[in-house]
C-alpha positions as CSV (number, residue, x, y, z in Angstrom):
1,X,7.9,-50.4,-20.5
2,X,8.0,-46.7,-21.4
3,X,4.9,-46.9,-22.9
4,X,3.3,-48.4,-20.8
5,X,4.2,-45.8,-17.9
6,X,3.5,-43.4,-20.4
7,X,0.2,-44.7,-20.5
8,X,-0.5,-44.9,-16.7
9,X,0.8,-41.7,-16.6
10,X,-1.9,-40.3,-18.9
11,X,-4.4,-42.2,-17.8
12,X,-3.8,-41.2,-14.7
13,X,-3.8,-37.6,-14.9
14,X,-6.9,-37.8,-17.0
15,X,-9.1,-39.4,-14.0
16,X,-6.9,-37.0,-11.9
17,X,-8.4,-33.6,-13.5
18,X,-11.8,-35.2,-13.9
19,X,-12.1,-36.1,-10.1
20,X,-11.3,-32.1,-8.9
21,X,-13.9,-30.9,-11.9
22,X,-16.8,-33.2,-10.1
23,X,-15.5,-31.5,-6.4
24,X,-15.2,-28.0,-8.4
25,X,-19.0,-28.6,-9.6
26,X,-20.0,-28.4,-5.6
27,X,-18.8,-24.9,-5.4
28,X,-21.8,-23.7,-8.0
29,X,-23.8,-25.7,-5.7
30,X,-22.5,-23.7,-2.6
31,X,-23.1,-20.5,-4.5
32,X,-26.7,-21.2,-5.6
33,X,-27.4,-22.4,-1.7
34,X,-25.2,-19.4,-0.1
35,X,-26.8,-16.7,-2.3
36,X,-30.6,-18.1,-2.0
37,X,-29.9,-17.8,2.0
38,X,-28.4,-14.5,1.4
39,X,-31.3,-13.1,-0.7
40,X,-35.2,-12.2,0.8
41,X,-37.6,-14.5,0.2
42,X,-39.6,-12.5,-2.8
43,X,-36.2,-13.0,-4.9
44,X,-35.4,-16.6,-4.5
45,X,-36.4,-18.0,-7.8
46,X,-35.0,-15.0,-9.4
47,X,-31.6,-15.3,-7.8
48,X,-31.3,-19.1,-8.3
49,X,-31.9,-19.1,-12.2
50,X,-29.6,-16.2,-12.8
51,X,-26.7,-18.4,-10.9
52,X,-27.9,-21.9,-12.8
53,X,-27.9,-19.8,-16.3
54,X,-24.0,-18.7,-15.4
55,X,-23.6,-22.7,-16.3
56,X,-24.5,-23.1,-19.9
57,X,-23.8,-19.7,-20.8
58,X,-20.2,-19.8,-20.1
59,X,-19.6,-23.4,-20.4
60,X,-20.9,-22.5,-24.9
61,X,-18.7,-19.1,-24.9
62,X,-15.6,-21.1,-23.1
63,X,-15.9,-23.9,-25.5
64,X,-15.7,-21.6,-28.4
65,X,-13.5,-18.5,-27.2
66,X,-12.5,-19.0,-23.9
67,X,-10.0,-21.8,-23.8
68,X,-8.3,-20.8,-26.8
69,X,-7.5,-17.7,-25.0
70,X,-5.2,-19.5,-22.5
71,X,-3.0,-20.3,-25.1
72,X,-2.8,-17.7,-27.5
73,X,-2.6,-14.5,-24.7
74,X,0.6,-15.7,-22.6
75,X,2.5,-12.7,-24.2
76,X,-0.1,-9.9,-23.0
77,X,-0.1,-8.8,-26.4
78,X,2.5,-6.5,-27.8
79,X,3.9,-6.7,-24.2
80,X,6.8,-9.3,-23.8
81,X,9.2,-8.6,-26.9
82,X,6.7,-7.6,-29.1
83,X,5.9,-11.4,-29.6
84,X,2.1,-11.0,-29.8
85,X,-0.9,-13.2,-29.8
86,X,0.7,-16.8,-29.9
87,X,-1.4,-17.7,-32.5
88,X,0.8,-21.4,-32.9
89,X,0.5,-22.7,-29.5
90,X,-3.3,-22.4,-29.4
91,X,-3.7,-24.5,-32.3
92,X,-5.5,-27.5,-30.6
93,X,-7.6,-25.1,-28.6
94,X,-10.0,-24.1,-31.2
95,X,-13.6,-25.5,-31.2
96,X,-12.9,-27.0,-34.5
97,X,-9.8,-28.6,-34.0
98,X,-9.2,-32.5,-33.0
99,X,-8.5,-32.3,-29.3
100,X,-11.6,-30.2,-28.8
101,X,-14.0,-33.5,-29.1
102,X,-13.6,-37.7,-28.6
103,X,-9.8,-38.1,-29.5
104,X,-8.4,-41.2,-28.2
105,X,-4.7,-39.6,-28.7
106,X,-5.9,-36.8,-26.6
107,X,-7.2,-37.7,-22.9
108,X,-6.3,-34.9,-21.2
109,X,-7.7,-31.4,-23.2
110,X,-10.9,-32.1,-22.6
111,X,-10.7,-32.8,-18.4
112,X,-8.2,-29.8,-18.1
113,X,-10.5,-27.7,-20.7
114,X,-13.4,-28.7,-17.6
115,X,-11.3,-27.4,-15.0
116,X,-10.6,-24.2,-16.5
117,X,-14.1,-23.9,-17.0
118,X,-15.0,-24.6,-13.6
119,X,-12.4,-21.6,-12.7
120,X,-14.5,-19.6,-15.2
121,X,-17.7,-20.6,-13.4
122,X,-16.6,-19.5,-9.7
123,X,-15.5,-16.2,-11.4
124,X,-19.0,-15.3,-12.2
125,X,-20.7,-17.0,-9.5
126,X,-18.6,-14.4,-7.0
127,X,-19.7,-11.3,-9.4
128,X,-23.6,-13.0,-8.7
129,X,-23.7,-12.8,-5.1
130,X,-22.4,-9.1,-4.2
131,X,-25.7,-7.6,-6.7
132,X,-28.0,-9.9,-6.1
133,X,-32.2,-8.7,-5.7
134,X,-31.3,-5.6,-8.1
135,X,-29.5,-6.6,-11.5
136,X,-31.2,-7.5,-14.6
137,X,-30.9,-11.6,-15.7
138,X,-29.6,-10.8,-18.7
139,X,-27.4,-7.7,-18.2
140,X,-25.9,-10.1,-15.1
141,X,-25.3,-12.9,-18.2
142,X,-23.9,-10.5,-20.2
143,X,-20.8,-10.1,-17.3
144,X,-20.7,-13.4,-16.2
145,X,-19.5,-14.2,-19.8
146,X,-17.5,-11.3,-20.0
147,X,-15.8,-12.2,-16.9
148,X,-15.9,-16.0,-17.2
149,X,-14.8,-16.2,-20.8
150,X,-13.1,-13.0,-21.3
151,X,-11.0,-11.2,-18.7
152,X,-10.4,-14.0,-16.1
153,X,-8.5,-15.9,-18.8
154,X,-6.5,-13.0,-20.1
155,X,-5.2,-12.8,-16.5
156,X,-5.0,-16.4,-16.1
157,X,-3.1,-16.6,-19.8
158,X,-0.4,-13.6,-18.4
159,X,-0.1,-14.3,-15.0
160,X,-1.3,-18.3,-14.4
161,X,0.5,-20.0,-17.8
162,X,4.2,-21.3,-17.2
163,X,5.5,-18.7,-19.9
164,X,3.0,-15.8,-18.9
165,X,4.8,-12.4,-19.0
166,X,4.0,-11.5,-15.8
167,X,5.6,-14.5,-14.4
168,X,8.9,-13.7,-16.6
169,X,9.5,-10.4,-16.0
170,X,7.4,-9.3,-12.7
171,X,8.2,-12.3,-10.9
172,X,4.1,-13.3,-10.6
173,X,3.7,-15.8,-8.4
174,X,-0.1,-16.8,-7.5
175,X,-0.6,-20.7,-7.1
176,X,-4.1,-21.0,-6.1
177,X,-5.1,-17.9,-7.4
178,X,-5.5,-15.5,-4.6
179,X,-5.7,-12.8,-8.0
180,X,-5.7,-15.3,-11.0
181,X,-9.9,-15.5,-10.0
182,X,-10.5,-14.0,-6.6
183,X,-8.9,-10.6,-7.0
184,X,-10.2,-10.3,-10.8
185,X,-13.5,-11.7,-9.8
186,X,-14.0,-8.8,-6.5
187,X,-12.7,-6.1,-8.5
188,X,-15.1,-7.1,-11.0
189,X,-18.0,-7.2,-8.9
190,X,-16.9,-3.7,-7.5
191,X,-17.0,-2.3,-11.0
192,X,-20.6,-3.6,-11.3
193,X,-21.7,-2.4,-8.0
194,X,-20.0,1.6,-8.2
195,X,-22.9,1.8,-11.3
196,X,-25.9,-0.4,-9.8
197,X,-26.0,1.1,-7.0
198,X,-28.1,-0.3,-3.2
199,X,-30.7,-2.1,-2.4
200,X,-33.3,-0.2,-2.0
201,X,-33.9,0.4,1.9
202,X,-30.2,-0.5,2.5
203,X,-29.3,3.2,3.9
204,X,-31.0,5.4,6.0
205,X,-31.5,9.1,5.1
206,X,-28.6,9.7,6.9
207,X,-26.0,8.0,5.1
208,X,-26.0,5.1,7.7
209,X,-26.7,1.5,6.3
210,X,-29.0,-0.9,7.5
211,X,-28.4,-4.8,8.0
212,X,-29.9,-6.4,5.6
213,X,-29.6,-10.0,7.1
214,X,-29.5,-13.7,5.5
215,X,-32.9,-15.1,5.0
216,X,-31.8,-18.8,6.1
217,X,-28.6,-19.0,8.2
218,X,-28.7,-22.7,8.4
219,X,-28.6,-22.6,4.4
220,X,-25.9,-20.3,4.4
221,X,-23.7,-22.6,6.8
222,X,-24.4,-25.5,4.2
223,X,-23.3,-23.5,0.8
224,X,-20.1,-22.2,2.5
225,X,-19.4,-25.6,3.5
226,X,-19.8,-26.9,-0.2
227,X,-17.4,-23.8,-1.8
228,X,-14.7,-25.0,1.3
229,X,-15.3,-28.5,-0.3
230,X,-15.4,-27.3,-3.9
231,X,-12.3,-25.2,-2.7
232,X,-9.9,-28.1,-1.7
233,X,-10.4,-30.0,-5.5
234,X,-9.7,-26.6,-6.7
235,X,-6.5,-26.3,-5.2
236,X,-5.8,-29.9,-6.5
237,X,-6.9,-28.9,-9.9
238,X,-3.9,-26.1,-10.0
239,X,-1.6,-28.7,-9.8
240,X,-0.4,-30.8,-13.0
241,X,-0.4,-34.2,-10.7
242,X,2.8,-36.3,-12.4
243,X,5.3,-35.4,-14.6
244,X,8.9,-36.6,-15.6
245,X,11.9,-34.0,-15.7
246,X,12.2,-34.4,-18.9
247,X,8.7,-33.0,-19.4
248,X,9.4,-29.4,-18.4
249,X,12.9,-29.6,-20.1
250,X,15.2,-30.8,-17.4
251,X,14.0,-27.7,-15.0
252,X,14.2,-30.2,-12.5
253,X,17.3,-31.8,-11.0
254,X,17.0,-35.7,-10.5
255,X,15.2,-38.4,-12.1
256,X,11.7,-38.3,-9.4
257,X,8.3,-37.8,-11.5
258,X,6.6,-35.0,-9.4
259,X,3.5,-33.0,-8.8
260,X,4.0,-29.6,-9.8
261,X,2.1,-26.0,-9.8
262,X,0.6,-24.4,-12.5
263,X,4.0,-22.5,-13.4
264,X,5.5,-26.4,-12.9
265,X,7.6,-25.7,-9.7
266,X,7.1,-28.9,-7.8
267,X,5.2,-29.3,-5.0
268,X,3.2,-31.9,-3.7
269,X,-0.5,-32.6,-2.6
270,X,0.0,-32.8,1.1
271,X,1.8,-29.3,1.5
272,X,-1.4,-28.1,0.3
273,X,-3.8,-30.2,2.3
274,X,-1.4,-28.5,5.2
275,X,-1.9,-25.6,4.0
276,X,-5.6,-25.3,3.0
277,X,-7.1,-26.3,6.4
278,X,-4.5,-24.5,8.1
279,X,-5.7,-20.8,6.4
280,X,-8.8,-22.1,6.5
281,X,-8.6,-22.6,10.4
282,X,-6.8,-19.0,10.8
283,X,-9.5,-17.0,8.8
284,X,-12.6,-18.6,11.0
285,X,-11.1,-18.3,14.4
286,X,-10.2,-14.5,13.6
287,X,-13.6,-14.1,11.7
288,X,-15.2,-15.4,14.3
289,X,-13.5,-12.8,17.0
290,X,-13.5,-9.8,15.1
291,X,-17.4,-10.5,13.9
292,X,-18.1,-11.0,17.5
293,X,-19.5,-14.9,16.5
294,X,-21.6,-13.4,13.6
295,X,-22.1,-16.9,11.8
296,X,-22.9,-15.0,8.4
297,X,-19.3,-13.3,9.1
298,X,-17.4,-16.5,10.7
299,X,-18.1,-18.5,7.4
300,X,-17.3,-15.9,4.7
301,X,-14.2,-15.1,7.0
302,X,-13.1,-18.7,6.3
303,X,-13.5,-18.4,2.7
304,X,-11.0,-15.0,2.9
305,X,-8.5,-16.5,5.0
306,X,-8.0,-19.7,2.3
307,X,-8.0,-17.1,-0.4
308,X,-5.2,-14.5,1.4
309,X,-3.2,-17.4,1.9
310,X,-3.8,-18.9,-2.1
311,X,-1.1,-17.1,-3.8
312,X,1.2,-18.5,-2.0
313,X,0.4,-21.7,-0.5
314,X,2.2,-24.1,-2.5
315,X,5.4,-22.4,-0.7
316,X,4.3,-21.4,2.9
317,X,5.1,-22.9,6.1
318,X,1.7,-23.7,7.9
319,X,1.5,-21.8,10.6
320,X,2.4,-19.0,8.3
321,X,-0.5,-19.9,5.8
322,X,-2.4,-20.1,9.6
323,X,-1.2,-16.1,10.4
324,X,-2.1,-15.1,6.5
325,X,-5.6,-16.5,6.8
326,X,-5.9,-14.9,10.3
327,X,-5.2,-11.3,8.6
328,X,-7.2,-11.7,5.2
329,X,-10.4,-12.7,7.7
330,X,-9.7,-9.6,10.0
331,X,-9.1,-6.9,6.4
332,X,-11.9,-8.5,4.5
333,X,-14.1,-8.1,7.3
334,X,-12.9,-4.6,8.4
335,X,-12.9,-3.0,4.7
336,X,-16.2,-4.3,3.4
337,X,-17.7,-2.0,6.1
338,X,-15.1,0.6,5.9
339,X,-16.2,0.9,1.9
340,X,-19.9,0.6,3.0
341,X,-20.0,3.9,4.4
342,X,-17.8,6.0,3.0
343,X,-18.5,5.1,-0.3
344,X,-22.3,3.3,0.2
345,X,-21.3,0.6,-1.6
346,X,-23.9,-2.4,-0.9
347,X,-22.4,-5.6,-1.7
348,X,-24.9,-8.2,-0.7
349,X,-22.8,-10.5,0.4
350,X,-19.2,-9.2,0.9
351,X,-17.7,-10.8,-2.2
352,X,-15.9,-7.9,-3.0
353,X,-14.3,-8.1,0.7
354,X,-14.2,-12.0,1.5
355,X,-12.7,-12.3,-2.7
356,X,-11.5,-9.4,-4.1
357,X,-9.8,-7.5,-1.0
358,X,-8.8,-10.8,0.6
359,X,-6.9,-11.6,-2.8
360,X,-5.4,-8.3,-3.1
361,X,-3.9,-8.3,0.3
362,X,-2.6,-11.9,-0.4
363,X,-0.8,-11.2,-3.4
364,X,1.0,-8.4,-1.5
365,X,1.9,-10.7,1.1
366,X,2.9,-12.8,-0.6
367,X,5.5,-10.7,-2.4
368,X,7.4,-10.3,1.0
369,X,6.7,-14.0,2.1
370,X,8.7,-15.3,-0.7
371,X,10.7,-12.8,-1.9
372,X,13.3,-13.9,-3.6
373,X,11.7,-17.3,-4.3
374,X,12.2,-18.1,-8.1
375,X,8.5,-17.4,-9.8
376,X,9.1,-21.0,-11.9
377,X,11.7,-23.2,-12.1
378,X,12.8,-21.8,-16.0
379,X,15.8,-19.8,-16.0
380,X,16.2,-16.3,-16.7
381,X,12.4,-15.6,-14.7
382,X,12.1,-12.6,-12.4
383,X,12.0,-14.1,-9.0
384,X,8.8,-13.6,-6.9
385,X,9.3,-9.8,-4.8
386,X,7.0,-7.2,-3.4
387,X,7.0,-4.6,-6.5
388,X,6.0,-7.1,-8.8
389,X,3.4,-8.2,-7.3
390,X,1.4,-5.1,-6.3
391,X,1.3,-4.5,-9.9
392,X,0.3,-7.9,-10.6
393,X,-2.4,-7.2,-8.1
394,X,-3.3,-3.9,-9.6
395,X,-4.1,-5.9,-12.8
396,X,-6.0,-8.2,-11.7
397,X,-8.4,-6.2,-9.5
398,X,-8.0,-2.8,-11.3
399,X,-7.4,-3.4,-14.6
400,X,-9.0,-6.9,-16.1
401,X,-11.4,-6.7,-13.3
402,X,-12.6,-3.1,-12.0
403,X,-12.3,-1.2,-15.6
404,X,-14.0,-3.6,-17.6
405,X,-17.2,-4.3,-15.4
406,X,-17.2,-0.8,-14.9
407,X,-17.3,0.6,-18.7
408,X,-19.7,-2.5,-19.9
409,X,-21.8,-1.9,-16.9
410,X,-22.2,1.8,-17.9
411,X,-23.2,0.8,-21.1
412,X,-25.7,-1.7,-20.2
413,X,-27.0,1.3,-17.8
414,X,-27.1,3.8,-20.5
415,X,-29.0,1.5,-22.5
416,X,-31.7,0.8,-19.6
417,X,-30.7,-2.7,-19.4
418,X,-28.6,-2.8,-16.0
419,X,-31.0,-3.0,-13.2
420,X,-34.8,-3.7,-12.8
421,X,-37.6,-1.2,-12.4
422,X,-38.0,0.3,-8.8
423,X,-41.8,-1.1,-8.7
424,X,-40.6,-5.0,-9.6
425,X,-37.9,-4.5,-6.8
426,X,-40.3,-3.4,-4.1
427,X,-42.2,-6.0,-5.3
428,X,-39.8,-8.8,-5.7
429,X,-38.5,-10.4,-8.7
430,X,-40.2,-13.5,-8.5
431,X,-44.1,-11.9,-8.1
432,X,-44.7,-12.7,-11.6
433,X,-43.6,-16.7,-10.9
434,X,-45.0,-16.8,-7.6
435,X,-48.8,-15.5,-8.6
436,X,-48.8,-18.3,-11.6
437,X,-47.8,-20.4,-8.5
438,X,-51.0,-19.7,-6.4
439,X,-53.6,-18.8,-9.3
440,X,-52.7,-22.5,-10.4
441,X,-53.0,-24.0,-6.8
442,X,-56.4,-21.9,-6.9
443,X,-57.3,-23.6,-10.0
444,X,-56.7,-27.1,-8.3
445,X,-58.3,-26.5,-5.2
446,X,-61.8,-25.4,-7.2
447,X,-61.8,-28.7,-9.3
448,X,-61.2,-30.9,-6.2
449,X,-64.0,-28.8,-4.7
450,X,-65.9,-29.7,-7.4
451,X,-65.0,-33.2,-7.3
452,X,-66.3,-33.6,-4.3
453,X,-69.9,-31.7,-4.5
């Protein structure tokens, strides 16, 4: 009988992780939709194939570097007890190893492996909207598997693993990742941005910035909608869906499997089906006020109230996840255009606001919300409070997401590889496509003429 639950039980949470990786894959679609709206027509093929590339890039570098990162970083090296790189417990992670192919004793590296990856893929897809129509293709690759396959998975290995050091000794507490990908992933772009620099056209002589709005609104409604949809299987797929008390070492009181959290604190699918909608519901309505019913604004405002709320929404009351969403709508919307003009920062499509200040300000919260709360259900963890997680916020926007997008994106400037030329710009990136397009429809058009004389 025990192995036959044992089997359910695996079998189970293998279908489980693969169902949230298929609704995880409609957030790339919602990115590809949202920033094609987002972008001017002359740029559309050019901003489509530099978010569809993200895919295979850092899906190869994940499989062979990525994942095994996870593992072997929890210990922010030389940081917790001088442990180090845990070079034991990634055995298994490597791309040569058994569980990283078909292993019928191993059903469940390979779905959970996927949605990792698919965490690694919304991190770059953010980075891609805020510098669209300006950035190289392959200086943007370069990041996205910096980010995607580097940096996000450092933070996720110290501050989103059950024995990270930030968990143990800050008291890091961030369940849906309000700074695990959103803060990191903002920060990131803003590191990228500071050396790009605008759009061309996007500020007057005076200083003041012009609106550079959406080229398809109704497209824009439909890719926000897909990342909200996307969104809710990524909250389900930072949950480990059943597990025995035994299987976290007796943490848990009782003999009830449960659904737990990444750290393994239980928690259960419907507080965050509660909670979702509910900062999903706070960030629109507030959005849409403060915006003055901008739809562009409305939708993205959405999007920052879910990702305020993230850290802690495994914990939260509703109507406080509601009042959290609320807030990260109105400072998302308020400091993207705050940083617009003093510091003429153009980010295309506020991802630095809607993800990386929206996450910042979450993480805070959320260090008052529950402080005091334990961080995981091990003893001897720092328990979740404000000081400990405004650093934890600092390193995730400043210092595995600002610092390193800034330095690699100076050297890809210095290098002339950073952004395109100022005549393809004025012209648009996808000229070259789009002339092949019509000298080929030309070429049709005269042998049908012919055809008929």
């Amino acid at each position: 009988m025990g192995n036959n639950l044992d089997a359910l039980t695996t079998v189970f949470t293998e279908f489980y992780y693969w169902v949230t990786v298929v609704f995880m894959f409609l957030i790339h679609v919602g990115f590809c939709l949202y920033e094609v709206a987002a972008s001017r027509r002359r740029n559309h093929l050019h901003t489509l194939m530099k978010n569809t590339m993200v895919i295979p890039l850092v899906t190869v570098t994940f499989f062979f570097f990525g994942w095994w990162i996870y593992f072997a970083f929890p210990n922010g090296p030389w940081i917790f007890e001088g442990k180090g790189i845990d070079f034991a417990a990634a055995e298994g992670a490597r791309p040569w190893d058994d569980n990283m192919g078909t292993n019928l004793s191993d059903r469940i590296n390979g779905v959970f492996w996927a949605a990792f990856l698919l965490f690694s893929w919304t991190a770059a897809s953010i980075v891609s909207g805020a510098v669209i129509e300006r950035i190289r293709s392959g200086a943007f690759w370069l990041l996205a598997v910096l980010i995607g396959s580097g940096t996000w998975i450092i933070d996720a290995a110290w501050g989103w693993h059950w024995d990270g050091w930030m968990v143990k000794l800050l008291g890091y507490h961030d369940a849906y990742a309000s700074g695990v990908i959103h803060a990191i992933a903002g920060g990131f772009a803003l590191g990228v941005l500071v050396v790009l620099g605008p759009r061309l056209g996007k500020f007057r002589p005076d200083g003041t910035a012009r609106d550079i709005p959406p080229h398809n609104t109704w497209l824009v409604t439909l890719g926000l909608f897909l990342i909200y949809t996307g969104f809710w299987g990524f909250y389900a797929a930072c949950n480990v869906p059943i597990i025995s008390p035994e299987g976290i070492g007796g943490q848990i009181t009782g003999e009830t499997w449960t659904a737990t959290n990444i750290y393994l604190a239980p928690t259960t699918l419907s507080a965050i089906t509660f909670n979702f909608l509910m900062s999903l519901s706070g960030g629109l309505m507030v959005a849409f006020m403060v915006s003055k019913g901008d739809p562009f604004w409305t939708y993205s405002g959405g999007l920052a109230g879910v990702i305020c709320a993230s850290a802690g929404n495994d914990l939260y009351h509703p109507i406080q996840s509601m009042l959290i969403g609320g807030v990260g709508a109105w400072f998302a919307y308020k400091a993207h255009f705050w940083v617009e003009r003093k510091f003429k920062i153009d980010d295309a499509v506020g991802a630095v606001a809607v993800h990386g200040y929206a996450g910042f300000l979450g993480l805070i919260i959320c260090g008052f919300m529950l402080w005091g709360q334990p961080s995981s259900p091990y003893e001897g963890y720092a328990t979740i409070n404000p000081l400990g997680m405004f650093i934890g916020a600092i390193i995730m926007f400043g210092v595995l997401g600002f610092v390193p997008a800034f330095i690699a994106s100076k050297i890809l400037d210095g290098f002339g590889m950073l952004r395109i030329p100022r005549k393809v710009e004025l012209e648009g990136l996808d000229f070259e496509e789009e002339e092949a397009y019509r000298d080929a429809l030309d070429e049709v058009r005269e042998a049908e003429k012919a055809m008929v004389a």
